[in-house]
Backbone as CSV, one residue per row, in Angstrom:
resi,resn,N_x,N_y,N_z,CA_x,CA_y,CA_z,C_x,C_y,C_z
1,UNK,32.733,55.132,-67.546,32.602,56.164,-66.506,33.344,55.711,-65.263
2,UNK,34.025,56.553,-64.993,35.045,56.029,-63.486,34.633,56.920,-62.191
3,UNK,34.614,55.785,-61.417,33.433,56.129,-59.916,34.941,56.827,-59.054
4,UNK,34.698,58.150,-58.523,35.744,58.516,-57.503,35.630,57.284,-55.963
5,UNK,37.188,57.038,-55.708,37.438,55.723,-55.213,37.018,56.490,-53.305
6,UNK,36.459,55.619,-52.240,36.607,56.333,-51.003,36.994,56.766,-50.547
7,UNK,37.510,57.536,-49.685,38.492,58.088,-48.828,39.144,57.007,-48.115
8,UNK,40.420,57.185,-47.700,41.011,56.093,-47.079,40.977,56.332,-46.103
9,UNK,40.418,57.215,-44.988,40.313,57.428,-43.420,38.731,56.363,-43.607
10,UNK,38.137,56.068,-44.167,37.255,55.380,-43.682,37.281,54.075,-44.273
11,UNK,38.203,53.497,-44.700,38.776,51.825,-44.911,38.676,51.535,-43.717
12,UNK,39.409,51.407,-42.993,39.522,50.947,-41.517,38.971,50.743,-40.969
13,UNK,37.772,52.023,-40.558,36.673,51.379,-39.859,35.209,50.633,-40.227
14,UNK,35.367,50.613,-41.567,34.325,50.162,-42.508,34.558,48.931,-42.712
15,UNK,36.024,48.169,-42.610,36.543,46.873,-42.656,36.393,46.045,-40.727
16,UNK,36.380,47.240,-39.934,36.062,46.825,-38.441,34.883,46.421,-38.366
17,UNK,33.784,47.130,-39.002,32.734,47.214,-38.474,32.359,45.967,-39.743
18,UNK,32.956,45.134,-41.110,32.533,43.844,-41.281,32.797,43.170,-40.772
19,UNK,34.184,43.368,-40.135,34.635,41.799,-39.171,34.053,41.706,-38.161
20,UNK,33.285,42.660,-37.685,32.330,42.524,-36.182,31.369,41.830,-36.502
21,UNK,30.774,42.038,-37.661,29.351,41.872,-38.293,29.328,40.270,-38.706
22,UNK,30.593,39.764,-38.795,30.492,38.461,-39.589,30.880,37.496,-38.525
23,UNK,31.744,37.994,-36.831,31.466,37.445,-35.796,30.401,37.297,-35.002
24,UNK,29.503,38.292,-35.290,28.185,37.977,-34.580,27.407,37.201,-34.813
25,UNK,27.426,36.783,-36.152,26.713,35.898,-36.962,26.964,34.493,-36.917
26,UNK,28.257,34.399,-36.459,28.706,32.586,-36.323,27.745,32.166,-34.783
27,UNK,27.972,31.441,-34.749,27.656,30.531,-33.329,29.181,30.694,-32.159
28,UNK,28.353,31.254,-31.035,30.163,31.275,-29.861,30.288,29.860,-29.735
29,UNK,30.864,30.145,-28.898,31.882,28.560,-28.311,30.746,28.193,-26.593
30,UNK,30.392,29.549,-26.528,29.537,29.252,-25.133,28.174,28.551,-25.665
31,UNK,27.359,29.048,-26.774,26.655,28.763,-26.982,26.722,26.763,-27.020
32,UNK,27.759,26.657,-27.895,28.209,25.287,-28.377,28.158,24.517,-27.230
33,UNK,28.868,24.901,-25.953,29.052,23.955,-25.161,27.831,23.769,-24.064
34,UNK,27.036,25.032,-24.055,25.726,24.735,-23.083,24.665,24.616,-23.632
35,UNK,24.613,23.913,-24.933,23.510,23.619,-25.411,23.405,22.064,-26.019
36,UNK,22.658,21.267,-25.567,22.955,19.653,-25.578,22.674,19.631,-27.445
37,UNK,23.301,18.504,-27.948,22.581,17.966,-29.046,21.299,17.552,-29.443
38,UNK,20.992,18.387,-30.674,19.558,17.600,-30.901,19.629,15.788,-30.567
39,UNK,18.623,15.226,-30.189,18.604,13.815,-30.421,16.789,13.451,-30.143
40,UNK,16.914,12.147,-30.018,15.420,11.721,-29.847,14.815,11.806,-28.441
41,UNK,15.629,11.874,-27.378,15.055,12.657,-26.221,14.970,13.649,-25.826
42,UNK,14.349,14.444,-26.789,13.999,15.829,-27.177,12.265,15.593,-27.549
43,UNK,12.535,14.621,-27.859,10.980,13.938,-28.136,9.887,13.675,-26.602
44,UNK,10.243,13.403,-25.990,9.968,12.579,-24.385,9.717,14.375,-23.702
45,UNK,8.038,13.859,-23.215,8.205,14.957,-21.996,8.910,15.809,-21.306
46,UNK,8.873,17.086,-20.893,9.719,17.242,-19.869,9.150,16.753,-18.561
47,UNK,9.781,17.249,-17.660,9.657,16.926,-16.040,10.051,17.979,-14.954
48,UNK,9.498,17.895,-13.765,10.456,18.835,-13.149,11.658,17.993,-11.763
49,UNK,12.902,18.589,-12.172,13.771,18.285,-11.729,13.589,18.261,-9.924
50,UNK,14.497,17.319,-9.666,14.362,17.345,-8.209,15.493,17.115,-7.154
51,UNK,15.848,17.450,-6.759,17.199,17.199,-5.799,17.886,15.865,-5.916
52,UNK,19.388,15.755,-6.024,19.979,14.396,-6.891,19.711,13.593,-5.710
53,UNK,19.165,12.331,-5.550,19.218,11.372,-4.864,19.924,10.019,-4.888
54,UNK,20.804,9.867,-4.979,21.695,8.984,-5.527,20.764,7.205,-4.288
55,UNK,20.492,7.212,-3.856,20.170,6.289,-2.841,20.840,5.643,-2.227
56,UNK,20.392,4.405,-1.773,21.899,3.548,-0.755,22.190,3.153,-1.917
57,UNK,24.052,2.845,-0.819,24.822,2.428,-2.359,25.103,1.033,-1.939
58,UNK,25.265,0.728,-3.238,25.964,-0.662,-3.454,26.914,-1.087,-3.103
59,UNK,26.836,-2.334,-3.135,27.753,-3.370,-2.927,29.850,-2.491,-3.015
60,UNK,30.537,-2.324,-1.952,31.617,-1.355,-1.926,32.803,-3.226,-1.534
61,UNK,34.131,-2.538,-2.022,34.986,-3.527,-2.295,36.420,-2.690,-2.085
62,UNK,37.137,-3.394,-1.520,38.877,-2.814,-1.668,39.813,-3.332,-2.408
63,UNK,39.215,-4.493,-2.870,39.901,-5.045,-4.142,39.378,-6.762,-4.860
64,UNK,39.489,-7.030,-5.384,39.076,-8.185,-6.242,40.367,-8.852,-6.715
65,UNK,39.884,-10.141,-6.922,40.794,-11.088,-7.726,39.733,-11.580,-8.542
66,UNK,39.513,-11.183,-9.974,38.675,-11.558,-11.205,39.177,-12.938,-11.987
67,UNK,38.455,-13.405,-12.449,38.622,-14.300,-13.552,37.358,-14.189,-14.645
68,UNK,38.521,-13.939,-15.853,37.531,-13.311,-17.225,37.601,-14.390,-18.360
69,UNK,36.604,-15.327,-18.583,36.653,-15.915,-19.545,36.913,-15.154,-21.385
70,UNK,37.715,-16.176,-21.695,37.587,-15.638,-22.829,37.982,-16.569,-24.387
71,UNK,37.836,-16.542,-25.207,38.091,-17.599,-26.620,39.076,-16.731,-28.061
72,UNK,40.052,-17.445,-28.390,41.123,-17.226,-28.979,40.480,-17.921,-30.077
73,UNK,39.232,-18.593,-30.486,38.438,-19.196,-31.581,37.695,-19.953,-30.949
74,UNK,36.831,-19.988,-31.796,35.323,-21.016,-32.035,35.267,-22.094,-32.934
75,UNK,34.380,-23.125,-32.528,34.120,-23.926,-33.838,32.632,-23.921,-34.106
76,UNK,32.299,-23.412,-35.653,31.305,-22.594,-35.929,29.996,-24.088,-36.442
77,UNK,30.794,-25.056,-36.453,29.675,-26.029,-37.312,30.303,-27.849,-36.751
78,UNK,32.401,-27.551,-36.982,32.428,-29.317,-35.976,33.815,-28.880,-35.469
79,UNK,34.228,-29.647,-35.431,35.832,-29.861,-34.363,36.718,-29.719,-35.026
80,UNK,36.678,-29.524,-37.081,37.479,-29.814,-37.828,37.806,-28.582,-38.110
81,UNK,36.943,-27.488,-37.803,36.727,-26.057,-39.076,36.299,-25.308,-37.575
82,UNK,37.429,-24.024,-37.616,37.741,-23.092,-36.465,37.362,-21.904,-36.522
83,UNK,36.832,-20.895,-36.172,37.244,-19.695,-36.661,37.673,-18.761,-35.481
84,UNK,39.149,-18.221,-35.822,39.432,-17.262,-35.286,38.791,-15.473,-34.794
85,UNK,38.906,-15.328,-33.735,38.565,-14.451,-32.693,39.341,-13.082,-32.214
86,UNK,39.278,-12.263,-32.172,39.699,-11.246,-31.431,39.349,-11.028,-30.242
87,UNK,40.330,-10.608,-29.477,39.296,-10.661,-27.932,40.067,-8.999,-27.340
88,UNK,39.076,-8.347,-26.553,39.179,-7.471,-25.864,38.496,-7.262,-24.791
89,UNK,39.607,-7.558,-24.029,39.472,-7.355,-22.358,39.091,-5.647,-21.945
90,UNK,37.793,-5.524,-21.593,37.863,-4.167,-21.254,37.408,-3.889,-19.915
91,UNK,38.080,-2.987,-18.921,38.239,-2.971,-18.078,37.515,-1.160,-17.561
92,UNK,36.794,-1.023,-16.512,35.995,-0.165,-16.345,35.772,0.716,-14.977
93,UNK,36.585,1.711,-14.322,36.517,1.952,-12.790,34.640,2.801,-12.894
94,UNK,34.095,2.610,-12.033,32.902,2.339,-12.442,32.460,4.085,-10.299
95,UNK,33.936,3.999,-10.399,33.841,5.216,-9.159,33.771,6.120,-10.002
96,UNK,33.418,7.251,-9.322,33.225,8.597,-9.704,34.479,10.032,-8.819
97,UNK,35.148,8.993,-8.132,36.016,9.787,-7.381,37.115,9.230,-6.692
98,UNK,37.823,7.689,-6.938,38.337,6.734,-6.230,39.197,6.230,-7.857
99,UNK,39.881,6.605,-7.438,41.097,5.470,-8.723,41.377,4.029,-8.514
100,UNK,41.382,3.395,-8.966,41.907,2.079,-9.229,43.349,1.337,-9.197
101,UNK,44.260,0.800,-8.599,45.312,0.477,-8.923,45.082,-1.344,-9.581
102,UNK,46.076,-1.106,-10.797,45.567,-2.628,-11.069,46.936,-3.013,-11.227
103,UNK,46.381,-4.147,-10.266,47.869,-5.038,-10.088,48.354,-6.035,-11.179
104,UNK,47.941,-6.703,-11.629,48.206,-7.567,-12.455,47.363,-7.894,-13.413
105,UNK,47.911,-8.489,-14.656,46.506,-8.766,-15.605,47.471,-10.080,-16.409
106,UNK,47.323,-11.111,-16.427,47.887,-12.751,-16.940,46.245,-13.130,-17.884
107,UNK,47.433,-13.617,-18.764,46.671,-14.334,-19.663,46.574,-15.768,-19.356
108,UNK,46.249,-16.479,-19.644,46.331,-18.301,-19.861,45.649,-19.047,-20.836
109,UNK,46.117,-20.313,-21.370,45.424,-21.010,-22.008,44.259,-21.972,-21.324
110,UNK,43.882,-23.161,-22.403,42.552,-23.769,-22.192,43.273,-24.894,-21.449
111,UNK,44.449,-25.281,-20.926,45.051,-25.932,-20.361,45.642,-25.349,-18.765
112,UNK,45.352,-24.032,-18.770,45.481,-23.573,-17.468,47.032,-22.925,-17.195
113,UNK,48.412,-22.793,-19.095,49.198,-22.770,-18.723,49.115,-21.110,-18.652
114,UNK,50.454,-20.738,-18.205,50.733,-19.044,-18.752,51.393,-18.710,-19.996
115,UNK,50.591,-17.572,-20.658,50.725,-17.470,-22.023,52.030,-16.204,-21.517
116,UNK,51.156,-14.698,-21.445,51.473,-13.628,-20.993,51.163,-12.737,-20.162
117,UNK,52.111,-11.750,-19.165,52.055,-11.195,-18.315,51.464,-9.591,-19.535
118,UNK,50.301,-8.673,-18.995,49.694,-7.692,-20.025,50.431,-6.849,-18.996
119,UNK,50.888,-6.570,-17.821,51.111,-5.721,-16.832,52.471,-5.475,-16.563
120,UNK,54.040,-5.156,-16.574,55.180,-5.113,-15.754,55.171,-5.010,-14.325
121,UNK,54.299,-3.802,-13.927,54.251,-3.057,-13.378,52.644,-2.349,-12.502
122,UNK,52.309,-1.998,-11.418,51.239,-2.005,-11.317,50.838,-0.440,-12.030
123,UNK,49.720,-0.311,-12.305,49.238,0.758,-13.345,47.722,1.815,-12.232
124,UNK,47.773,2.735,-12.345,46.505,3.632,-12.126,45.560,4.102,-13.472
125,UNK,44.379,3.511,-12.821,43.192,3.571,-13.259,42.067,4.810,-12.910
126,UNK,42.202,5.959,-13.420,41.320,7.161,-13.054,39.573,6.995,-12.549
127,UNK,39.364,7.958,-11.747,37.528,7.347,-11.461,36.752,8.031,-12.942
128,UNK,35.977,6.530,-13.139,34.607,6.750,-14.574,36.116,6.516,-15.668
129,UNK,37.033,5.816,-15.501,38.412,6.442,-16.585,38.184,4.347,-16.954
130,UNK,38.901,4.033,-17.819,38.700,3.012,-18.966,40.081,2.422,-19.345
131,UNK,39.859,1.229,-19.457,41.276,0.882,-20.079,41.143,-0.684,-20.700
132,UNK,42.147,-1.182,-21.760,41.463,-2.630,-22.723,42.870,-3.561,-22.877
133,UNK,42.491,-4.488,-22.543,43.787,-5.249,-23.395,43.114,-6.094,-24.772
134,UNK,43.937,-5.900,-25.645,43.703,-6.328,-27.161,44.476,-7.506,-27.685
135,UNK,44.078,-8.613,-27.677,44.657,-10.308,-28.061,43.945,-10.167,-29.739
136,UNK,45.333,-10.277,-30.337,44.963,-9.857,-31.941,44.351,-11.629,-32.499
137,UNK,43.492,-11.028,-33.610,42.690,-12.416,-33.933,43.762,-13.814,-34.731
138,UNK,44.846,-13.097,-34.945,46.477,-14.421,-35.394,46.287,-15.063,-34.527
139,UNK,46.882,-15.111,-32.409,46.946,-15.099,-31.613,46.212,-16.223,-31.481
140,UNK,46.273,-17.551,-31.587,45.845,-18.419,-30.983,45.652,-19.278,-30.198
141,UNK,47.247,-19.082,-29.385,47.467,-19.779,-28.332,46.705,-19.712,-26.719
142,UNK,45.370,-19.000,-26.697,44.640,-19.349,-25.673,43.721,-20.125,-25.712
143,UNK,43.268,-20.511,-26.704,42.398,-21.606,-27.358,40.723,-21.253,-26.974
144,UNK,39.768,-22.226,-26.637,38.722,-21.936,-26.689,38.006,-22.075,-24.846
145,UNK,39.540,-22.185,-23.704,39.324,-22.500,-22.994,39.996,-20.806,-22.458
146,UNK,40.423,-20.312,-23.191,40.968,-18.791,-22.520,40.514,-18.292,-21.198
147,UNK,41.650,-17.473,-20.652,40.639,-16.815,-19.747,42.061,-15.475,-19.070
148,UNK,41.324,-14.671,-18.242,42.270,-13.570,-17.749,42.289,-13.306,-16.653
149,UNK,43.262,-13.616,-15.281,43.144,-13.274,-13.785,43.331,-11.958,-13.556
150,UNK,42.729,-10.928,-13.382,42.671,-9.703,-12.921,43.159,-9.320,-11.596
151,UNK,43.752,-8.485,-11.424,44.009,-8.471,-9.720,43.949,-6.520,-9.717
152,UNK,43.323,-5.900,-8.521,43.003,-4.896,-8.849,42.906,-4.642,-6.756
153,UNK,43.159,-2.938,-6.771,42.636,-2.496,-5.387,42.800,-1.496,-5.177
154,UNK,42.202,-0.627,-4.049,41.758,0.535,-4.461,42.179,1.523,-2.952
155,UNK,42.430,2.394,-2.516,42.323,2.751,-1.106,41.713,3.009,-0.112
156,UNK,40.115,2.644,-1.110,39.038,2.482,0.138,38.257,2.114,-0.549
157,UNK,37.370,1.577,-0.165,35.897,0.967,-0.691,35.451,1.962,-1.898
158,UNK,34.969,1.118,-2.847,34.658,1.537,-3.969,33.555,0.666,-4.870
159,UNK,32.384,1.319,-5.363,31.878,0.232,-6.735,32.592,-0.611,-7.007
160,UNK,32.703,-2.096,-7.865,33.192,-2.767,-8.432,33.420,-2.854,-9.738
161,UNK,34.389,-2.488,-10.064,34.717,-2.159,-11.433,34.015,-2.941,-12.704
162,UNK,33.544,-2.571,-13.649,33.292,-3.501,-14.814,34.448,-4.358,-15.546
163,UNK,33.996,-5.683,-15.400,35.016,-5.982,-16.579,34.466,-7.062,-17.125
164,UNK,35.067,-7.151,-18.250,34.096,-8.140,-19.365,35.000,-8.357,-20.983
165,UNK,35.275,-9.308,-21.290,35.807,-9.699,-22.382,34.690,-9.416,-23.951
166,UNK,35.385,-8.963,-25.121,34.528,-8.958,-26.454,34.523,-9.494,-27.797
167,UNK,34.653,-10.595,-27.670,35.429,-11.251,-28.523,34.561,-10.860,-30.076
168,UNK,35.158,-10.927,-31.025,34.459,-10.664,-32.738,35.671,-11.128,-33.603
169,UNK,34.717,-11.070,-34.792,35.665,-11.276,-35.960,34.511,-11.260,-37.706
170,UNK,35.110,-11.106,-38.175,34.843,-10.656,-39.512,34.964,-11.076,-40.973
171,UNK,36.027,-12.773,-40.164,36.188,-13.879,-41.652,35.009,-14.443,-42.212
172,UNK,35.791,-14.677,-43.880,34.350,-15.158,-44.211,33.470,-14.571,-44.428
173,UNK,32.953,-13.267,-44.814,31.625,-12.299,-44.516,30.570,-12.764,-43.569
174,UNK,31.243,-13.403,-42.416,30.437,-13.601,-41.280,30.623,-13.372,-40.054
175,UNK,29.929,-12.097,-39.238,30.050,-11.338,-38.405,29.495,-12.057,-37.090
176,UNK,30.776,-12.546,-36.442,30.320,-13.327,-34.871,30.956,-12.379,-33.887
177,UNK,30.482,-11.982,-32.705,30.292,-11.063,-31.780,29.706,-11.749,-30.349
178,UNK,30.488,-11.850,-29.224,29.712,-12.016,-28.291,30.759,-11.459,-27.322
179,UNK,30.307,-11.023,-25.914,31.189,-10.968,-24.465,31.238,-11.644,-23.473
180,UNK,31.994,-11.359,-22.418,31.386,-12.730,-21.237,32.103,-11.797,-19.773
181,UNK,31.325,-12.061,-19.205,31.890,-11.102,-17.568,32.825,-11.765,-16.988
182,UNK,33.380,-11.052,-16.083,33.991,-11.538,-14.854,33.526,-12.165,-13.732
183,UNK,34.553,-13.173,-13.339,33.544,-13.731,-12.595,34.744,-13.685,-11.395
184,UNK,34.278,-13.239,-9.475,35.002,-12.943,-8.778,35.209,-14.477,-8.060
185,UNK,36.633,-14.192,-7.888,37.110,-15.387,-7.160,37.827,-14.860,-5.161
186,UNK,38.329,-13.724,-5.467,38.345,-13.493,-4.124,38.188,-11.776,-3.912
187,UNK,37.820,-11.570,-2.679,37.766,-9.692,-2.496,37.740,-9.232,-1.168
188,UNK,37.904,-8.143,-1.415,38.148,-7.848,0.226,37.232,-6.653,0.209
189,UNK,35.490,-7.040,0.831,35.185,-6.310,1.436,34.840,-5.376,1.782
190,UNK,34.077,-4.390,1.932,33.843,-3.538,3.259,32.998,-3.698,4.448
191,UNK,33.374,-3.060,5.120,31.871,-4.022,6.549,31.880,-2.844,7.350
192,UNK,30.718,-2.305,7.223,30.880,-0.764,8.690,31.386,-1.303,10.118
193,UNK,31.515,-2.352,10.597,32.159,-2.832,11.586,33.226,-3.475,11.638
194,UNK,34.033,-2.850,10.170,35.518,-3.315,10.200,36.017,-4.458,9.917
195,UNK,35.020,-5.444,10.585,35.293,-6.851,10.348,35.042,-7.415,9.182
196,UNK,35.418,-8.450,8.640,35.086,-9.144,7.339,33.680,-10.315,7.746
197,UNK,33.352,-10.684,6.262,32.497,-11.370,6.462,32.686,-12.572,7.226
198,UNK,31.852,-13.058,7.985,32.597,-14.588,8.646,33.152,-14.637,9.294
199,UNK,34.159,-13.780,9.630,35.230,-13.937,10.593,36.478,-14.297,9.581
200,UNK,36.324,-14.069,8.579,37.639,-14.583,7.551,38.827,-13.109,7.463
201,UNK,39.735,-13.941,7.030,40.959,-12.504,6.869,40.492,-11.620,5.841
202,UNK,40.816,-10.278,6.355,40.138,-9.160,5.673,40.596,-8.537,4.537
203,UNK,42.111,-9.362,4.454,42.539,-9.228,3.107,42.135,-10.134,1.875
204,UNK,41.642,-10.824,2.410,40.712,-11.700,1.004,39.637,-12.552,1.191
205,UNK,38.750,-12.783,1.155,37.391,-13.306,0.816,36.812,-13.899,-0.047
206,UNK,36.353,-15.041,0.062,35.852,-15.327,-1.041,34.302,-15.192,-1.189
207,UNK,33.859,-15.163,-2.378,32.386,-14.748,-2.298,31.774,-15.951,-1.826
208,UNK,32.240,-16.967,-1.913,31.138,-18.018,-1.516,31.088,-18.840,-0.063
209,UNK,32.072,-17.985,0.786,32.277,-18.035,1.916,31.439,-17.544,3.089
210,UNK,30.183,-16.442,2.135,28.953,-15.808,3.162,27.897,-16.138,2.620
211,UNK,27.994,-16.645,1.448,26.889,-16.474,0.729,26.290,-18.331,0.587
212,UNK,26.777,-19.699,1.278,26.960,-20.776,1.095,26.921,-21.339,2.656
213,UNK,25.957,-21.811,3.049,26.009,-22.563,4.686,26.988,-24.419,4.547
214,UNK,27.278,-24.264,5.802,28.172,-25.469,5.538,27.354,-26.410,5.364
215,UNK,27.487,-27.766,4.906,26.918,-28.934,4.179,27.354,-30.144,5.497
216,UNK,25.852,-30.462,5.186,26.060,-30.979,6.611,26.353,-32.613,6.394
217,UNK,26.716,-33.115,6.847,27.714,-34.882,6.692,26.762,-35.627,6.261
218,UNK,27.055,-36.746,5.319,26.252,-37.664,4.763,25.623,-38.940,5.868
219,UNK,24.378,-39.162,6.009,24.069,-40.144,6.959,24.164,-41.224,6.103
């Protein structure tokens, strides 16, 4: 038995009115983006929100001279038997509205010589924006005395950037992992009265120059 086929004035809108029908049904793109992911703090109370209070701020700086320890290998058991390391220098502007210029970034060995310059050129660093240098785990010539001089500054007082080395590796089916911070060797500062700490030049500072009373002569 053969069914008489539709009229063809109503294809068209009978094919409109599925493609409407099968867009309504997906998920928009608005929905997607203003609605957070399920996760486990979905679990936790709510609260009621309250005006952002950010509080006093911290410790503000115009630039740093860092030193970042770091290890090109370990010795896992004696002095004879090594194991090689990967290391990643990662570097962190930690502003929310202040870019970073980073001046220099040198490598060195456990002897204090120069390996490599990571920088030509000075580079911009975006605010909350990220950036890594990667010493491949072959790479052994920084030894276990490694380390990285950072030089960094900014055009006005700013947070102090994160930075911190990550060294790992994966020989052996044995998974070693550790990091190590920066540790500041000189900075410049901010002071609501312009002046530097101490009375020292305001282009560099050292931290242990306010923070250390002089030592008084041996009787």
């Amino acid at each position: 038995m053969r069914f008489p086929s539709p009229p063809r004035r109503l294809t068209l809108p009978l094919a409109l009115v599925l493609v409407g029908a099968l867009c309504a049904c997906g998920p928009s793109d608005r929905d997607a983006n203003t609605e957070p992911p399920a996760s486990h703090l979905d679990s936790l109370p709510t609260a009621s929100s309250s005006p952002e209070n950010r509080g006093a701020p911290t410790k503000r700086v115009r630039s740093q001279t860092l030193y970042v320890p770091a290890y090109s290998h370990i010795y896992p058991r004696d002095a004879q038997r090594s194991m090689n390391l990967a290391t990643t220098l990662s570097i962190r502007n930690t502003s929310r509205d202040v870019p970073l210029t980073l001046s220099s970034i040198d490598y060195y060995d456990s002897r204090g010589r120069h390996v490599r310059a990571h920088l030509d050129t000075a580079r911009t660093l975006g605010p909350l924006a990220s950036t890594y240098v990667v010493v491949d785990v072959d790479d052994i010539r920084g030894g276990v005395g490694a380390n990285f001089i950072l030089q960094w500054r900014a055009e006005r007082p700013v947070p102090p950037p994160v930075v911190e080395t990550v060294m790992i590796t994966g020989a052996n089916t044995q998974g070693v992992s550790f990091r190590s911070t920066a540790r500041v060797l000189h900075e410049n500062r901010a002071s609501p009265s312009g002046a530097s700490p101490s009375g020292a030049s305001p282009s560099e500072v050292s931290p242990s120059e306010d923070t250390l009373s002089p030592q008084e002569p041996r009787r």
